[in-house]
N, C-alpha and C positions, 0 to 999 in steps of 0.2 A: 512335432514341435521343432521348431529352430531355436539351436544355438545360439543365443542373444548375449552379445558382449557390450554393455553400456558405458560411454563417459555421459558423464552427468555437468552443468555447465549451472551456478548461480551463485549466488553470494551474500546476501542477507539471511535471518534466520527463518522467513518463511520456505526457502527454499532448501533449509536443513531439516527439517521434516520431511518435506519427501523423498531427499537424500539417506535420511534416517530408516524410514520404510521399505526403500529399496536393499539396502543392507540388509534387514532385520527379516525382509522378510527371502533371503539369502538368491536376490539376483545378483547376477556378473556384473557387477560394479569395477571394472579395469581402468579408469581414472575416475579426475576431477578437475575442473577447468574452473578457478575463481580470479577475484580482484587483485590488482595487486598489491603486498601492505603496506599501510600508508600514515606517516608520521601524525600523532593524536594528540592532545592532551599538550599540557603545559613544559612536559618533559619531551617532547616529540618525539615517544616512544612508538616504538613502528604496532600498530595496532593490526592483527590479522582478522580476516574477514568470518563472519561464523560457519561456514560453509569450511573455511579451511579448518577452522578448529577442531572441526565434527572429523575428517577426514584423516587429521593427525592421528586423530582418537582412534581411529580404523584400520593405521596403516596404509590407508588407500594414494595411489600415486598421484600428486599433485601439482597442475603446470599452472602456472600465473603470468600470462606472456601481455606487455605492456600493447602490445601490437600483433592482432589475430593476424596480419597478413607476414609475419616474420616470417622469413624459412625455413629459422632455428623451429622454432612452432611448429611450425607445421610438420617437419620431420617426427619431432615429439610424439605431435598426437595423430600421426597416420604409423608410428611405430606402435601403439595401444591397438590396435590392428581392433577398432571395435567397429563392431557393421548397425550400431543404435548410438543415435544422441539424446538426449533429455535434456531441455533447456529451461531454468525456473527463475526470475529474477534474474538478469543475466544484463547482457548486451547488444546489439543487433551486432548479427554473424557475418563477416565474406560470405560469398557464393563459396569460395573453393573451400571452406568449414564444413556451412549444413548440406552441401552436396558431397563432400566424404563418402560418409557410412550407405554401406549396402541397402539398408532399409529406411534411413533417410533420416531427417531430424524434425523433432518435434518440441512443442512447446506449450505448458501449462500458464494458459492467463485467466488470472483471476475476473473475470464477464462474463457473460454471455456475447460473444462474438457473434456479428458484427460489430455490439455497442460498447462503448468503453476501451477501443483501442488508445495506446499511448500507458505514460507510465504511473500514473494513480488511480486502476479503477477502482477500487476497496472507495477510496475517500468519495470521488463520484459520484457514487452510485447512490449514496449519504446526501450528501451536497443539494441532486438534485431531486431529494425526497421521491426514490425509487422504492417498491415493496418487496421487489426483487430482485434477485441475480446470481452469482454462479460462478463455474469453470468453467473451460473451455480448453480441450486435447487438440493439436491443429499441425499441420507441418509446415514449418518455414518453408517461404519464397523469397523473392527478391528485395517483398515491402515489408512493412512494420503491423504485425499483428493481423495480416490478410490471406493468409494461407488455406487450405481446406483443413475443413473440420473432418478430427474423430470422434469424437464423444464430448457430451456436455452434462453438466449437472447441476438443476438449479437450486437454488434454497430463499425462502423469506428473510425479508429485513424486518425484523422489529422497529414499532414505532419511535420506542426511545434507545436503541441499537446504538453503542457509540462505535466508530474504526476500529479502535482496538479490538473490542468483542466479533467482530464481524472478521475481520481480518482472520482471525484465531479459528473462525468454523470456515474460512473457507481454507486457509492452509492444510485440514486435516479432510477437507472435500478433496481437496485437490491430489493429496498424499492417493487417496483411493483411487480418483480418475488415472491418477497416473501409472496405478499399477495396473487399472484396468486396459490402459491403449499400450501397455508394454505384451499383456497378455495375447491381446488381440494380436499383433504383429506377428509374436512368436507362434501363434496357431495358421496365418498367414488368413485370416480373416478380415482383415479390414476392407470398409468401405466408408470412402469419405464424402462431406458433400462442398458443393462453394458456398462460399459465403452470402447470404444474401444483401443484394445493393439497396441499403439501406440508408436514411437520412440520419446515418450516424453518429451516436451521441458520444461526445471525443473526452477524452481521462486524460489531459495536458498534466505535464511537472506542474510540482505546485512550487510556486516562490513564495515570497513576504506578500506581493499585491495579490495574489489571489486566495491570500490564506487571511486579509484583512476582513474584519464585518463593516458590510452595508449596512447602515442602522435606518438610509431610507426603505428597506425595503419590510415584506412581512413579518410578522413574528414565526409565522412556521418559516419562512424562507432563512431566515437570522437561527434559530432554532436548529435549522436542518445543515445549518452552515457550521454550525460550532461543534455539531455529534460527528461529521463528516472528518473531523479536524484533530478529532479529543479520539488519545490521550499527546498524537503527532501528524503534523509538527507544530498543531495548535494555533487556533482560529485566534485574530489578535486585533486592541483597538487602542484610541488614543484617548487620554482621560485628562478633562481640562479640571483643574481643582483649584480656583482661587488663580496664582501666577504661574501653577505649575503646570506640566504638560509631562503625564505618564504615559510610557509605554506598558499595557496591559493585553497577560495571554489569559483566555476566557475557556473555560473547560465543562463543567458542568453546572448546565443550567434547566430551566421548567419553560412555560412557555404559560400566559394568560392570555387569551380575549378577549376583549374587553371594551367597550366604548373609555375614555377622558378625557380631560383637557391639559393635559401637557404635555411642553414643544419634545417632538420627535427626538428620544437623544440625552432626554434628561436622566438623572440620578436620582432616584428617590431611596431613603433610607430610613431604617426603623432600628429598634435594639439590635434583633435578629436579620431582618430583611431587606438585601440589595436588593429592587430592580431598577432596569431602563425601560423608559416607555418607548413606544414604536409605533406607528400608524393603525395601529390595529390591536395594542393592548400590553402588556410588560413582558420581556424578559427577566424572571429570577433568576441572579445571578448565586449557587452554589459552592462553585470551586475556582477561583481564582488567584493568579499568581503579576504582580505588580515587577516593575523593570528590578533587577537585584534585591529582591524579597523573595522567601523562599513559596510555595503554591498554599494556601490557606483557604478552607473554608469560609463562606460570607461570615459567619459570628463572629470566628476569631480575626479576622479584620475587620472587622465592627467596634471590634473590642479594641482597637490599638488604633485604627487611621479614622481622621475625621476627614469627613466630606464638606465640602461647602454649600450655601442654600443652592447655587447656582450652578453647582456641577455637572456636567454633561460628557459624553462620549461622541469625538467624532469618527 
C-alpha cells in the first residue's frame, strides 16, 4: 500500500462530509484548501466557509489563497509535500495545481458523468424529471468536469424527491466513493475509463431566470421545476392580486391532471386550498413564502391574505 498524504480542497457543507470521513476514518489529511472569508450579514462579519469550520475543529492546516496561481500559494501547498488531492465543491484548478501531486488529483461530482457537467447537478437532475443519478470519482484535466472516470455510483430519484432530500443521500454516496477511489490508488489499483461523447445534459448556475416557473408549460414539468429548486435557492413567480404585483418563492406543492376551463395562470382558492391551473390541470400550492412574509403554509395564508376573483401568476 502507498503512503497517501491528502489536501482536501471544497468549501460548502456537502463537501464537509466527506472531509469528515476522511478524518474519522484516520486518513492522512495534511491540508485543506477553501474559500476565502467573506464579509455577511448586516454587520459584515467575515463569515467562514463550512469546510474551514470543520477543519479548525481538527486542527488541520488551512490555506485560503484568493488566487490558485499566487507563488505565495503555491510554495504553501507544494510544502504539504502531499502526493493526493481530493477536490469537492471547489473551484476549477491551474494545471500547475491538479498536476502537483504524485498520484494526481481527483474530483467527486455529484452525476453521473458524462451528464450533468457544470455547477448544479443535484437541482438538474430534479428539473428535468430524471429517475436517476449518482457520483462520479474522475481526475481532473484541463476542462470542467471531463476527465477520466474512477468509479461511480448510482441511486433512484424519487418521484416526489425534493434537492434538499437528494442532495443529503448523495453527499453521504459520495463520502463512500470517495474513500473508495482513495483506496484504490493507495493499493495502486486503478483503472479509469473516458468519458463517453455523449449529447450531454449540461447543470448550468442557477440565477433568478432560471430558477423562475414557466406556468406555460406542463404540470409535471412546473412540478418537476419547484422539487428541483425546494428547499434552495427556490423556484419563484410573480403574483398579480388586484393593483398589486408580488414577488413569490413557491416550495412545496402536489401536482393534479385534469381536464378545465381556466386561463392558464389563474388562482383559484378555497378555505384550505391554493391551486394554479396550467394546461393540463392544477398545481396545489402547500408551502409558500410571499416578498417580506415570512414561508407559511397554504391554510395559514388563507387565513390572513385575500386573493382576488382575478388573480393570476405570471
Amino acid at each position: 500500500m502507498k503512503d497517501i498524504r491528502i489536501v482536501f480542497m471544497g468549501t460548502p457543507d456537502f463537501a464537509v462530509t466527506i472531509l469528515k470521513k476522511l478524518v474519522e476514518q484516520k486518513y492522512n489529511v495534511v491540508g485543506v484548501i477553501t474559500a476565502p472569508d467573506k464579509p455577511a450579514g448586516r454587520g459584515r462579519k467575515l463569515n467562514e466557509s463550512a469546510v474551514k469550520k470543520y477543519a479548525v475543529s481538527q486542527n488541520l492546516p488551512i490555506l485560503q489563497p484568493t488566487n490558485l496561481k499566487n507563488p505565495s500559494f503555491l510554495e504553501e501547498l507544494e510544502a504539504l509535500q502531499a502526493n493526493l488531492q481530493i477536490v469537492v465543491a471547489f473551484r476549477m484548478l491551474p494545471t500547475v495545481v491538479w498536476k502537483m501531486p504524485e498520484y494526481g488529483t481527483f474530483n467527486l461530482h455529484a452525476s453521473l458523468l458524462p451528464e450533468y457537467r457544470g455547477a448544479a447537478p443535484i437541482n438538474w437532475a430534479i428539473i428535468n424529471g430524471e429517475t436517476k443519478t449518482g457520483v462520479t470519482t474522475f481526475f481532473i484535466d484541463e476542462k470542467i468536469d471531463t476527465g477520466e472516470i474512477i468509479l461511480q455510483k448510482e441511486i433512484a430519484i424519487e418521484d416526489d424527491e425534493i434537492v434538499g432530500e437528494l442532495h443529503d443521500k448523495l453527499m453521504y454516496l459520495g463520502a463512500d466513493l470517495v474513500t473508495e477511489t482513495v483506496d484504490l490508488i493507495a493499493a495502486g489499483d486503478v483503472t479509469t475509463q473516458k468519458q463517453p461523447e455523449l449529447e450531454e445534459k449540461s447543470a448550468p448556475k442557477l440565477f433568478p431566470h432560471n430558477c423562475k416557473i414557466d406556468w406555460t408549460k406542463s404540470v409535471n414539468d412546473i412540478y418537476n421545476h419547484i422539487r428541483g429548486l425546494n428547499p434552495y435557492p427556490a423556484a419563484w413567480t410573480t403574483i398579480i392580486n388586484g393593483d398589486e404585483e408580488i414577488a413569490a418563492k413557491v416550495y412545496k406543492v402536489r401536482k393534479e391532471i385534469t381536464t378545465h376551463e381556466y386561463k392558464t395562470g389563474s388562482i383559484i382558492t378555497s378555505k384550505k386550498d391554493l391551486k394554479i391551473a396550467t394546461i393540463d390541470g392544477f398545481l396545489h400550492i402547500d408551502e409558500i413564502k410571499l416578498s417580506g412574509k415570512k414561508k407559511l403554509d397554504a391554510t395559514s395564508l388563507l387565513n390572513g391574505f385575500k386573493f382576488d376573483e382575478e388573480a393570476k401568476v405570471l
